[in-house]
ZADO-1210 file (C-alpha; in nm, 4 decimals, padded with zeros to 6 digits):
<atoms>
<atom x="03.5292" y="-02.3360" z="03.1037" code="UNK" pos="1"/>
<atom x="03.4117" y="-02.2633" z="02.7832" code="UNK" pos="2"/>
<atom x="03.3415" y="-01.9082" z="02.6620" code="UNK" pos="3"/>
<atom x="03.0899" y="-01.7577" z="02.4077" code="UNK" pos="4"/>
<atom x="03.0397" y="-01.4328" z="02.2809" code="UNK" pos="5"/>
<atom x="02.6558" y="-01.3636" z="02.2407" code="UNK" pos="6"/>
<atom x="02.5522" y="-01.0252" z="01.9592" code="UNK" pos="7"/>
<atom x="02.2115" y="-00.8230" z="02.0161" code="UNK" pos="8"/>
<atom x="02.0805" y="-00.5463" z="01.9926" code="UNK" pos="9"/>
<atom x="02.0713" y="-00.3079" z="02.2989" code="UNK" pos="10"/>
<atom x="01.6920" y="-00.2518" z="02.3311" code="UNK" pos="11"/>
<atom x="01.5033" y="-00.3476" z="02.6066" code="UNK" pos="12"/>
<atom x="01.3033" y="-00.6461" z="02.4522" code="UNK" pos="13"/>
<atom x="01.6400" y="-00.7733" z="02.2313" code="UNK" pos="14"/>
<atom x="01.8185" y="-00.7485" z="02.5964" code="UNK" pos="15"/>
<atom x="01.5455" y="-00.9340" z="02.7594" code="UNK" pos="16"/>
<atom x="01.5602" y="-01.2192" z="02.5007" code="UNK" pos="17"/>
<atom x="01.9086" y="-01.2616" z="02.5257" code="UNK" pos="18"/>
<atom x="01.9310" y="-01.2585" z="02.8793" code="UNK" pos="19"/>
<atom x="01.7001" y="-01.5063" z="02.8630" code="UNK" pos="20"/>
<atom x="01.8677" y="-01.7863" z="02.5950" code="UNK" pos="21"/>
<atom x="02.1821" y="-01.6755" z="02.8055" code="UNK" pos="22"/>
<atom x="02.0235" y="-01.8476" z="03.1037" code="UNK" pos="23"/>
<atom x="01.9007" y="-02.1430" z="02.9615" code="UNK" pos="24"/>
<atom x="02.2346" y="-02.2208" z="02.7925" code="UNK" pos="25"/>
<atom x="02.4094" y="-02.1697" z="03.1411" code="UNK" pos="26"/>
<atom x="02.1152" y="-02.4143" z="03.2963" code="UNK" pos="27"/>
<atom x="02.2178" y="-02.6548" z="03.0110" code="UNK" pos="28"/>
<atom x="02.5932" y="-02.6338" z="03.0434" code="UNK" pos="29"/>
<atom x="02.6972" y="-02.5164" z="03.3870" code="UNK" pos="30"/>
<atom x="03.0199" y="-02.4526" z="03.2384" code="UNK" pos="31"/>
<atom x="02.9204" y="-02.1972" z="03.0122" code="UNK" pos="32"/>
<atom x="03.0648" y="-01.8525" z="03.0097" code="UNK" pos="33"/>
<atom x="02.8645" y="-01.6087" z="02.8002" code="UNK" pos="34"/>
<atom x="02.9640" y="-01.2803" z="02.7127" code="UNK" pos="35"/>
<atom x="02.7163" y="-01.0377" z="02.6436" code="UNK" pos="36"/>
<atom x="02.8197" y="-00.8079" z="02.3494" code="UNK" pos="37"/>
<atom x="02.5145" y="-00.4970" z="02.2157" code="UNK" pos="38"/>
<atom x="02.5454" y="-00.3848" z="01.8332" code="UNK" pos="39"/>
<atom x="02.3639" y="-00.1130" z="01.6810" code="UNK" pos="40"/>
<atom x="02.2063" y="-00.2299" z="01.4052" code="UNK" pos="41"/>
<atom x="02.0597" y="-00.0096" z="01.1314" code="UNK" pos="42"/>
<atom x="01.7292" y="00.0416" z="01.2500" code="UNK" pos="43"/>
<atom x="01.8805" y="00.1191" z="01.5960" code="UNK" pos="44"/>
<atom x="02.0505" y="00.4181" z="01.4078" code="UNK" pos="45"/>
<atom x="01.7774" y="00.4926" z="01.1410" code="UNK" pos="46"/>
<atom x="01.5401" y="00.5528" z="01.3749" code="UNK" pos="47"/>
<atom x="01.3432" y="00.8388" z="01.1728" code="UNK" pos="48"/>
<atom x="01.3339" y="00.5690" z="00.8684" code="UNK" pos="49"/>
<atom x="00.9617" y="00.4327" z="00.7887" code="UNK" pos="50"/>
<atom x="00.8801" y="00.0864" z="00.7046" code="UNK" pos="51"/>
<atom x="00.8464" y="00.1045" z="00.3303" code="UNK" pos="52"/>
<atom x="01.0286" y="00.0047" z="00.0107" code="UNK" pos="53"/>
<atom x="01.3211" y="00.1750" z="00.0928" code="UNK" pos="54"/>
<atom x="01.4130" y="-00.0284" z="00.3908" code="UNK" pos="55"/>
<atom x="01.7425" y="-00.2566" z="00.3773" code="UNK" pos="56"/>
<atom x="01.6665" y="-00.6067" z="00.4118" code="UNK" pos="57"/>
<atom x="01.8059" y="-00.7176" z="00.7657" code="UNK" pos="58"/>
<atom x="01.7623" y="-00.4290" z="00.8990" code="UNK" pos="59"/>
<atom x="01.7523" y="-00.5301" z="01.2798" code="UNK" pos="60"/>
<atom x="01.9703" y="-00.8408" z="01.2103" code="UNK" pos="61"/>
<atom x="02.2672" y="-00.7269" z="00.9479" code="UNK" pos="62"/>
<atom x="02.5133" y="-00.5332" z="01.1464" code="UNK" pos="63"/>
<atom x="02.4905" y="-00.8969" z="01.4062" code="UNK" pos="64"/>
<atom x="02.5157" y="-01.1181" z="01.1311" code="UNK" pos="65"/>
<atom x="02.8233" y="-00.9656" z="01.0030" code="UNK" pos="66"/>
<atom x="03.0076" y="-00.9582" z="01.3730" code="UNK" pos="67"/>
<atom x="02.9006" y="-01.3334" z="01.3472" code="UNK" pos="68"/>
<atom x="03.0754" y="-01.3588" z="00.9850" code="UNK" pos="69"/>
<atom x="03.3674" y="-01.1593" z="01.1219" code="UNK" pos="70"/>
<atom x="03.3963" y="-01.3738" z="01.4358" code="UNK" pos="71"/>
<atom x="03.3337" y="-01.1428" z="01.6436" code="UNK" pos="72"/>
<atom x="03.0586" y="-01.2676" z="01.8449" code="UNK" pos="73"/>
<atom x="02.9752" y="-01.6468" z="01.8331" code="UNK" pos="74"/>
<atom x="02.6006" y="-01.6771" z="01.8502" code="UNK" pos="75"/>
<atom x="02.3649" y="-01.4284" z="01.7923" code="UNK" pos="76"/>
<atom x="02.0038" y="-01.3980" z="01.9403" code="UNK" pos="77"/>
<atom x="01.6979" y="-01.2412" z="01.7098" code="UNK" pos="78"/>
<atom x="01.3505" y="-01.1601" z="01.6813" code="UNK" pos="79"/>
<atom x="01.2862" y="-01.4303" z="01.4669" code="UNK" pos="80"/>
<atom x="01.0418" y="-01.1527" z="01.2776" code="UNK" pos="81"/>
<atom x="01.3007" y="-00.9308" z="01.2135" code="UNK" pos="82"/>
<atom x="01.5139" y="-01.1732" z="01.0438" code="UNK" pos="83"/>
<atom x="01.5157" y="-01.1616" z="00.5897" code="UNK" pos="84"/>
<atom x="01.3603" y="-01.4670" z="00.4477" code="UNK" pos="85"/>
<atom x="01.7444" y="-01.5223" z="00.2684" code="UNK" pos="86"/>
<atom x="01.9493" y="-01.7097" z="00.4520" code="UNK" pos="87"/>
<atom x="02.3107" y="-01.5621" z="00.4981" code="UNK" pos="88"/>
<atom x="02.5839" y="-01.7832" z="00.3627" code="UNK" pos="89"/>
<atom x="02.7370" y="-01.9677" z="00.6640" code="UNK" pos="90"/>
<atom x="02.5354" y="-01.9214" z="00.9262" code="UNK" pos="91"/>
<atom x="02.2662" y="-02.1277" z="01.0785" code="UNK" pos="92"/>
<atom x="01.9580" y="-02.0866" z="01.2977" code="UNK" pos="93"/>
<atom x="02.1160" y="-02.3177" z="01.5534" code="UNK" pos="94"/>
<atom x="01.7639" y="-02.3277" z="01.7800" code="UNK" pos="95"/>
<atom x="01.3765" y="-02.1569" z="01.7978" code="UNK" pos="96"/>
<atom x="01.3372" y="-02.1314" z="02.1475" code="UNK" pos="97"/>
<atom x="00.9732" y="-02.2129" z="02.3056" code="UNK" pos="98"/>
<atom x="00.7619" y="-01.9317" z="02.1403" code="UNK" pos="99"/>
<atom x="00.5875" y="-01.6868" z="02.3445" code="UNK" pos="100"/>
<atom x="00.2326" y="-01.5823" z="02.2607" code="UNK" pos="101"/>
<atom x="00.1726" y="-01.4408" z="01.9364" code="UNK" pos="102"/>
<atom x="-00.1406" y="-01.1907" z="01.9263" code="UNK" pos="103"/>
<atom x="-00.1510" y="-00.8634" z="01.8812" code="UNK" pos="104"/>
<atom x="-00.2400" y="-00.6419" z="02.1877" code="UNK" pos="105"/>
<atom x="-00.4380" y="-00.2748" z="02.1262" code="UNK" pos="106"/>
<atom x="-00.2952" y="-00.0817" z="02.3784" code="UNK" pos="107"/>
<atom x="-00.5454" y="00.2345" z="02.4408" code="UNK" pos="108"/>
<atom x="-00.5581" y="00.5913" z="02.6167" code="UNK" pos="109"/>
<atom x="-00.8638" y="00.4664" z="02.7880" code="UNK" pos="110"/>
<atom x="-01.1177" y="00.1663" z="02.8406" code="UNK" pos="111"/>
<atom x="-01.2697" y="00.0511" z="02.5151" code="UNK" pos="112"/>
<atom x="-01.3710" y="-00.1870" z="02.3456" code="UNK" pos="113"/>
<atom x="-01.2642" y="-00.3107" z="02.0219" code="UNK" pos="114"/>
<atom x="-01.6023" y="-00.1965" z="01.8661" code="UNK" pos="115"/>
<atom x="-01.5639" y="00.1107" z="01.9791" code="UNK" pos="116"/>
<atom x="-01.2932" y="00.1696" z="01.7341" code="UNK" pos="117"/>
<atom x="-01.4455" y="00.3920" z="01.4510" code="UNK" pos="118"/>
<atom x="-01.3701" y="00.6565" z="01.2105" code="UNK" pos="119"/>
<atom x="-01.1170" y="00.8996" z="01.2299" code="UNK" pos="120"/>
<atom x="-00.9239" y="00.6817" z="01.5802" code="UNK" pos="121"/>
<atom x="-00.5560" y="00.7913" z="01.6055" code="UNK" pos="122"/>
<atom x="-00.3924" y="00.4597" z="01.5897" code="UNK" pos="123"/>
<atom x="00.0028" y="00.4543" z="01.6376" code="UNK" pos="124"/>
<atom x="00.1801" y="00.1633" z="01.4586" code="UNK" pos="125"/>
<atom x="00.4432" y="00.1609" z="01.1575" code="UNK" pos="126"/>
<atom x="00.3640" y="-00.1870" z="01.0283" code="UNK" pos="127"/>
<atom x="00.1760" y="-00.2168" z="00.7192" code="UNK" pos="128"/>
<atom x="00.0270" y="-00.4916" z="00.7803" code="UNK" pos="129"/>
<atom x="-00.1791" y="-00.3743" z="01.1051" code="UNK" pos="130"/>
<atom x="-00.2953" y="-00.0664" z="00.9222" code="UNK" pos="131"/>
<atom x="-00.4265" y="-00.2738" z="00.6363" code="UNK" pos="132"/>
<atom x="-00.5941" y="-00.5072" z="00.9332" code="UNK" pos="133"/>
<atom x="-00.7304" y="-00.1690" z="01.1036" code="UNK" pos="134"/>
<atom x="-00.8623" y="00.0100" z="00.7830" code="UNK" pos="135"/>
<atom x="-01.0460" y="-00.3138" z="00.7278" code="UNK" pos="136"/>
<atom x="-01.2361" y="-00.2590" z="01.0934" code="UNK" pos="137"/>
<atom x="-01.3237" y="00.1464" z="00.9860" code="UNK" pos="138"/>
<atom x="-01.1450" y="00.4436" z="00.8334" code="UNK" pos="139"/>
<atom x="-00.8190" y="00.4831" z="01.0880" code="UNK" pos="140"/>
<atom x="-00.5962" y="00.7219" z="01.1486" code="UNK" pos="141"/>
<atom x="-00.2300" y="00.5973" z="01.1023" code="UNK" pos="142"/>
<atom x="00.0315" y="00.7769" z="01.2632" code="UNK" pos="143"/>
<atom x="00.3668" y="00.6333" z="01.1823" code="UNK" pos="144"/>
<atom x="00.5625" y="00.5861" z="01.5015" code="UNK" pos="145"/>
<atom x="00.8818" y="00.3838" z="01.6016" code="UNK" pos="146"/>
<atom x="01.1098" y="00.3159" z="01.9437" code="UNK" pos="147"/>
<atom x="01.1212" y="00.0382" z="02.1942" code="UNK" pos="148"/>
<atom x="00.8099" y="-00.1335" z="02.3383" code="UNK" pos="149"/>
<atom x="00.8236" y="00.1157" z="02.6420" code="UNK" pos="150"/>
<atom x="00.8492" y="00.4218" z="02.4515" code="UNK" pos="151"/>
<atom x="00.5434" y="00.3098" z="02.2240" code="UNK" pos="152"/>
<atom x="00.3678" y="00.2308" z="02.5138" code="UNK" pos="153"/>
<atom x="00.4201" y="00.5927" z="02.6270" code="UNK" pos="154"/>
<atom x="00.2928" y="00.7411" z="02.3223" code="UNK" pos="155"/>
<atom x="-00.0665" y="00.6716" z="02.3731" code="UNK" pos="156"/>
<atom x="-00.0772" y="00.9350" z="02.6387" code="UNK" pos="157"/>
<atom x="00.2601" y="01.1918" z="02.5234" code="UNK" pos="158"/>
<atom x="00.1395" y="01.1793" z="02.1429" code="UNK" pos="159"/>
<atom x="-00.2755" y="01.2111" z="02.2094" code="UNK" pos="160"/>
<atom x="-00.2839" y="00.8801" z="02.0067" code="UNK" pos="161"/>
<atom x="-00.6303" y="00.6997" z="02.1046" code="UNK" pos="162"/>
<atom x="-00.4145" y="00.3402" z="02.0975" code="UNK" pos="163"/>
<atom x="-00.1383" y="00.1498" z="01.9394" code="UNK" pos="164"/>
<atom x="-00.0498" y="-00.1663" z="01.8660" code="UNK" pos="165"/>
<atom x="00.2263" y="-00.3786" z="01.9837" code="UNK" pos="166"/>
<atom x="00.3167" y="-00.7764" z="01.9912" code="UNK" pos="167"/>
<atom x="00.1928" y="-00.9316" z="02.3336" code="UNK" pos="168"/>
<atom x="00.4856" y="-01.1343" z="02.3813" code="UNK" pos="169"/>
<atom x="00.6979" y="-00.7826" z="02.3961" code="UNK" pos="170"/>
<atom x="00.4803" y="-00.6594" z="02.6513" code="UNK" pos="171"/>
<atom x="00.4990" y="-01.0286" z="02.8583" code="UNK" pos="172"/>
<atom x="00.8773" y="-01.0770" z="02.8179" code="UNK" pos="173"/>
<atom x="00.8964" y="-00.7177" z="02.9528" code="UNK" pos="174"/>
<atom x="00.6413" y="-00.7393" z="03.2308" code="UNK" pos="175"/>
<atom x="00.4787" y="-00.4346" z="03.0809" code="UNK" pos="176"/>
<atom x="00.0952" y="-00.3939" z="03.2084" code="UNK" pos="177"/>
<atom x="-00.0769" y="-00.1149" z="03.0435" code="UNK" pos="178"/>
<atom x="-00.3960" y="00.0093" z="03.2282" code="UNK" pos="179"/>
<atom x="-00.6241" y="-00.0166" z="02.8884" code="UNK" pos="180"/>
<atom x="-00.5390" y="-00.2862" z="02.6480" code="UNK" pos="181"/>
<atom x="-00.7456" y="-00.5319" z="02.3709" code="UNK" pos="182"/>
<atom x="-00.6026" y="-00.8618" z="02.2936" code="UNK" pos="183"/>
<atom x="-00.6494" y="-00.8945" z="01.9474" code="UNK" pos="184"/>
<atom x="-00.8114" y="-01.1842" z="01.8204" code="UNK" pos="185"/>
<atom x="-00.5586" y="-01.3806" z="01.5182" code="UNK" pos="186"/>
<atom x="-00.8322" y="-01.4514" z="01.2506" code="UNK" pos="187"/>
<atom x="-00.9055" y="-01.1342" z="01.2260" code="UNK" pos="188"/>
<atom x="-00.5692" y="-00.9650" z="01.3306" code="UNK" pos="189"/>
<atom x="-00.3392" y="-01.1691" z="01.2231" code="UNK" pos="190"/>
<atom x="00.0131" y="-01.2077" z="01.3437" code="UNK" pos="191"/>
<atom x="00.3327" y="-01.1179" z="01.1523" code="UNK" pos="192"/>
<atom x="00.5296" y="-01.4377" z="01.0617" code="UNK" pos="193"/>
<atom x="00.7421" y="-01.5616" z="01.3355" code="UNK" pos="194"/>
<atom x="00.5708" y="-01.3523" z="01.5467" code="UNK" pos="195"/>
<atom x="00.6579" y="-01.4145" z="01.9464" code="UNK" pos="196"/>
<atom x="00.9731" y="-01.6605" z="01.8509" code="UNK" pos="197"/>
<atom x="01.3094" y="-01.6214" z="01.9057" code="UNK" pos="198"/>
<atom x="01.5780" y="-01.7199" z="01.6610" code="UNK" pos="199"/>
<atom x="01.9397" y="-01.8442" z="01.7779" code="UNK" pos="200"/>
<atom x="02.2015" y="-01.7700" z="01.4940" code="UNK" pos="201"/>
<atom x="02.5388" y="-01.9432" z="01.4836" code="UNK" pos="202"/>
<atom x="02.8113" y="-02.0012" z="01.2388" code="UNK" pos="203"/>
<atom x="02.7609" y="-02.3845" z="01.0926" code="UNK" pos="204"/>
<atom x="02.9729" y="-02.6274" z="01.2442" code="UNK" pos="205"/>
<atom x="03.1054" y="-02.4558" z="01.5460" code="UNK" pos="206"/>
<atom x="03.0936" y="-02.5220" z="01.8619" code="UNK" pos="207"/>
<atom x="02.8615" y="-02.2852" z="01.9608" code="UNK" pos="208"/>
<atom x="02.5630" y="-02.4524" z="01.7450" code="UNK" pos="209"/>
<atom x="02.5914" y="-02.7520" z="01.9057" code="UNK" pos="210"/>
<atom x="02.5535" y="-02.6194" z="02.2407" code="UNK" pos="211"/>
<atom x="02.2592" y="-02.4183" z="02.1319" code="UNK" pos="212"/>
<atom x="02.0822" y="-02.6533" z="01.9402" code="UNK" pos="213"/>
<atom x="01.9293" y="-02.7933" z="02.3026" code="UNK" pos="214"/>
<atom x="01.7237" y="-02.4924" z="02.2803" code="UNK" pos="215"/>
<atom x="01.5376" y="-02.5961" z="01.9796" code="UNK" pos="216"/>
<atom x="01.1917" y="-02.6497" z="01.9963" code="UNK" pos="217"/>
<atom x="01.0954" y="-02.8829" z="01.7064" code="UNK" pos="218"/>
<atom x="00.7111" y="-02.7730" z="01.7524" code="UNK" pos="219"/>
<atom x="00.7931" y="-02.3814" z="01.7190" code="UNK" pos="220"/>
<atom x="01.0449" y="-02.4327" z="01.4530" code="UNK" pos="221"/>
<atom x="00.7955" y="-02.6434" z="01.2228" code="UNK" pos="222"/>
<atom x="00.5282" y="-02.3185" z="01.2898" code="UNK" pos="223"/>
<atom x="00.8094" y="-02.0980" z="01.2133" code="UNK" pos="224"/>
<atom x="00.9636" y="-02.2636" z="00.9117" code="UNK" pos="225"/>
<atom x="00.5846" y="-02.2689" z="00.6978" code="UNK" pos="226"/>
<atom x="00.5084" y="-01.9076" z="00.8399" code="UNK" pos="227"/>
<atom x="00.8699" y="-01.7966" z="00.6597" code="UNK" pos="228"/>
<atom x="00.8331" y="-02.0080" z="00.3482" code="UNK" pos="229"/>
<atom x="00.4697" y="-01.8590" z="00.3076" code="UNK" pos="230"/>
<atom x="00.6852" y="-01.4982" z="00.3765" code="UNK" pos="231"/>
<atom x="00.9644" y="-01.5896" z="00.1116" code="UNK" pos="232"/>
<atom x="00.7305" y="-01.7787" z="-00.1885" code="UNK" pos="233"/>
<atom x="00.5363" y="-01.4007" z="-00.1297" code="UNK" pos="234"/>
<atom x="00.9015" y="-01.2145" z="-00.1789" code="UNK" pos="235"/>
<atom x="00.7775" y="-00.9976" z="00.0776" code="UNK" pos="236"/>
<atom x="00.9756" y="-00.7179" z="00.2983" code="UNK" pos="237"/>
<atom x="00.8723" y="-00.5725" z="00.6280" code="UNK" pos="238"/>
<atom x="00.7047" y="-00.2996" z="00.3996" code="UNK" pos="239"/>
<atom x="00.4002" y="-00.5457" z="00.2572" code="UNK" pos="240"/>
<atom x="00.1019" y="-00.6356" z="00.4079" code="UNK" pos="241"/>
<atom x="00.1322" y="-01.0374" z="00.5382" code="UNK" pos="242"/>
<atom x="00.0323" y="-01.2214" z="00.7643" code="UNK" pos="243"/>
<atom x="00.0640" y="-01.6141" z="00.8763" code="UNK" pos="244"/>
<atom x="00.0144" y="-01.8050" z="01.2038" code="UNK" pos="245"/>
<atom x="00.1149" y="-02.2098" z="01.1581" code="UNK" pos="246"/>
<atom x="-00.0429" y="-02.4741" z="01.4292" code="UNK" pos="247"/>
<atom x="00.0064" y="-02.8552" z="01.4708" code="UNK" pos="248"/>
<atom x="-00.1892" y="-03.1192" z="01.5190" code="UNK" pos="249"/>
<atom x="00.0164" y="-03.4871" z="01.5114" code="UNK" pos="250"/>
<atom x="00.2524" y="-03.4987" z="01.2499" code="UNK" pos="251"/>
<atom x="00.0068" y="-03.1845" z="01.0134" code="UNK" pos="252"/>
<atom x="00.0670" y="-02.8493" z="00.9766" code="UNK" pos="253"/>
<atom x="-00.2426" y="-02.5563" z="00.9477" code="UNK" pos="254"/>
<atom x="-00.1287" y="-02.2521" z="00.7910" code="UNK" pos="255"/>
<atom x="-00.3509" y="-01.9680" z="00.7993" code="UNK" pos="256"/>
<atom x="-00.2465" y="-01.6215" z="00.5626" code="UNK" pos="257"/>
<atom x="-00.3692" y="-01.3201" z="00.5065" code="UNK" pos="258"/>
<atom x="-00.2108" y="-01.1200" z="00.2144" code="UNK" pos="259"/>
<atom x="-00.2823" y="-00.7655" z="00.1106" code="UNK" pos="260"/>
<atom x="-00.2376" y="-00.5715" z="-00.2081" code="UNK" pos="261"/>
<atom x="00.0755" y="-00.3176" z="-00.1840" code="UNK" pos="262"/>
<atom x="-00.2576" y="-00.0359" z="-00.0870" code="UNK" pos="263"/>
<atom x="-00.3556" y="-00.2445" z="00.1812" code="UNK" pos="264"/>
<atom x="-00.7229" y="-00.2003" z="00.0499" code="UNK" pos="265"/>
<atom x="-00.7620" y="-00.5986" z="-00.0517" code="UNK" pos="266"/>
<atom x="-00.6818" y="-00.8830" z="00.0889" code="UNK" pos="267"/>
<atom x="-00.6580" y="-01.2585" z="00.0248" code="UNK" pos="268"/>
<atom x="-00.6868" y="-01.4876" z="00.2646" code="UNK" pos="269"/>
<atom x="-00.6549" y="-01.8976" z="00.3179" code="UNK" pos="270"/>
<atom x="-00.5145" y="-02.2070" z="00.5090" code="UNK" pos="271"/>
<atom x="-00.3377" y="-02.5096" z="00.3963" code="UNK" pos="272"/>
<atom x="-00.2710" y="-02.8377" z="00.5343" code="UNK" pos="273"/>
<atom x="00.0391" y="-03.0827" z="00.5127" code="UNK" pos="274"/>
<atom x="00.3008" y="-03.2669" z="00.6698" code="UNK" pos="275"/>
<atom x="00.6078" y="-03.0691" z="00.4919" code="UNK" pos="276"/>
<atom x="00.5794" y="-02.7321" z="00.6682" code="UNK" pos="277"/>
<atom x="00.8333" y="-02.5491" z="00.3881" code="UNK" pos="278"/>
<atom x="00.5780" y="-02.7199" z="00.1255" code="UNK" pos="279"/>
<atom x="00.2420" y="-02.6114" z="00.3172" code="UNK" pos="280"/>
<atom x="00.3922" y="-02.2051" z="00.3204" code="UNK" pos="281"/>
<atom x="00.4697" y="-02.2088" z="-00.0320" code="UNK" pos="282"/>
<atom x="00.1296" y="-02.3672" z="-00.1885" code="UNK" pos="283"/>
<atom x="-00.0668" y="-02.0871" z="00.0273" code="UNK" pos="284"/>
<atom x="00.1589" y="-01.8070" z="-00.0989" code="UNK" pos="285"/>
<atom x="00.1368" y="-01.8849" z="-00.4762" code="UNK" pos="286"/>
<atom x="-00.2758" y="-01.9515" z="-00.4287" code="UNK" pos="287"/>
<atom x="-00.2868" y="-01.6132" z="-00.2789" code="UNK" pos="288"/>
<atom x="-00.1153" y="-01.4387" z="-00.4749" code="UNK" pos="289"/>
<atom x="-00.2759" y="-01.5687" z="-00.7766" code="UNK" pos="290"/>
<atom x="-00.6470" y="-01.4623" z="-00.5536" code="UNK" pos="291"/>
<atom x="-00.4812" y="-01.1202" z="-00.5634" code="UNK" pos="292"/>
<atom x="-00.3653" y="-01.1490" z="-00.9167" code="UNK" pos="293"/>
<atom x="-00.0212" y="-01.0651" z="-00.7934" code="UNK" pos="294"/>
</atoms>
C-alpha cells in the first residue's frame, strides 16, 4: 500500500477540498493511503492583516509549499485563487480538479434585491476587487472583515452589516444555505481568477504527481491557465482590483477582464479570443493596461 502525505490548511473550506481530492484519489487507486496533515499558513496566523500592499505573496499557500520543498508532506491541495502567479522552483500543479461554480453570492441581513443596494449599505468583504465592483453599483460602505466562510456568514447579523460577499462555490462545497442571498451576475461582478478551482501541488517527478495527475481536468485547467496569465502579464497581488473568467468553445478560448486603477474608481474592461490560453491572458492584460494607461 502506498502512502501519501497530503498539506492544507485547517479551515473549514481548505478541509472540505482536501477531503474531497483525498477521496477521489482513493476512488482512483484503492490502494492509496493518504495522510491528512493541517499547516498554518500566514494568513491563518495574520488574521488582523488587510489585503493591501503589504501582504506576502503566498500568503495562504507558502508555509504548504515549503513542507512540500522540505518533504514533509507529498502533495498539497489549494485554492487555486490563493496561489502567487510565480511558480515555486520544483513543484508542479500536478491536477485542476473539475471547477465548482464561480459567481459571486451577496449574502444579506434580509430579502433584497440587488437594486435595492444604494448609498451608504454596510457591505462586509476585504477584497479589493468587489469593493471596486460595488462602488461602481452606488456609494458603499466597506467594512474590512476576514475569517472562514462560516464566520463571514455570521457577520451579517453579529456585525449589523446589511450583506457580504463570499465565493458560491465556498458556500456549495460547505453546504452553507443562507436565508437571504443574491447570486451575482459575472459581467458585471466578475470573478477573481481561478475562482471556484482547486489546485493539486506536487513535487515534479514523484510519485505522487503521477497519481494525481488523473484528477486533471484539461477544460478547467485551460480556463485557469489564461485567467492566471491575464493575473501575472497584470503583476497583480491579492491587493489590486482584477478580475477574469475564461470559457471554451472547441479548441478557443474567451477571456473576459475587468481591471481597475489601484483607487478602484476606473476600470478597463475586454475579452480576447485564441487557441493558446497563456497567449489569450497576456494580450488582454497588456491592452488593458495600456486602456488604463498603467
Amino acid at each position: 500500500m502506498t502512502t501519501l502525505r497530503v498539506g492544507t490548511r485547517g479551515s473549514d473550506l481548505a478541509l472540505w477540498q482536501t477531503r474531497w481530492v483525498s477521496a477521489r484519489l482513493r476512488e482512483a487507486h484503492p490502494s492509496l493511503n493518504i495522510e491528512e496533515v493541517i499547516i498554518a499558513t500566514h494568513g491563518d496566523l495574520a488574521t488582523q492583516q488587510r489585503f493591501n500592499a503589504d501582504w506576502p505573496a503566498g500568503g495562504f499557500v507558502g508555509a504548504i509549499e515549503m513542507a512540500l520543498t522540505e518533504q514533509r508532506v507529498d502533495f498539497a491541495v489549494h485554492s487555486y485563487k490563493d496561489m502567487q502567479t510565480a511558480v515555486t522552483a520544483g513543484l508542479t500543479i500536478a491536477a485542476v480538479p473539475t471547477r465548482e461554480v464561480v459567481h459571486d453570492v451577496l449574502v444579506t441581513r434580509e430579502a433584497i434585491r440587488l437594486s435595492d443596494v444604494r448609498d451608504g449599505f454596510r457591505l462586509g468583504t476585504s477584497s479589493p476587487r468587489r469593493a471596486a465592483q460595488f462602488r461602481r453599483l452606488a456609494q458603499v460602505e466597506i467594512v474590512p472583515i476576514r475569517g472562514n466562510v462560516p464566520t463571514r456568514v455570521a457577520k451579517v447579523q453579529r456585525d449589523n452589516l446589511d450583506g457580504v460577499v463570499l465565493a458560491a462555490a465556498g458556500l456549495k462545497r460547505l453546504g452553507i444555505r443562507p436565508p437571504y442571498k443574491i447570486d451575482l451576475p459575472t459581467d458585471r461582478f466578475m470573478p477573481a481568477p481561478a475562482q471556484g478551482a482547486v489546485a493539486v501541488q506536487t513535487r515534479e517527478g514523484d510519485e505522487a504527481e503521477r497519481l494525481v495527475a488523473v484528477l486533471d481536468d484539461a477544460l478547467a485547467r485551460r480556463a485557469v491557465t489564461a485567467e492566471r496569465a491575464f493575473l501575472r502579464a497584470i503583476n497583480a497581488g491579492c491587493h489590486v482590483p482584477v478580475a477574469a473568467l475564461a470559457s471554451m468553445a472547441g479548441g478557443t478560448v474567451t477571456l473576459h477582464g475587468q481591471l481597475f486603477d489601484d483607487d478602484g474608481l476606473r476600470m478597463a474592461e475586454g475579452v480576447e479570443q485564441g487557441e493558446d490560453a497563456d497567449a489569450v491572458g497576456v494580450r488582454l492584460a497588456k491592452r488593458l493596461l495600456a486602456e488604463l494607461g498603467s
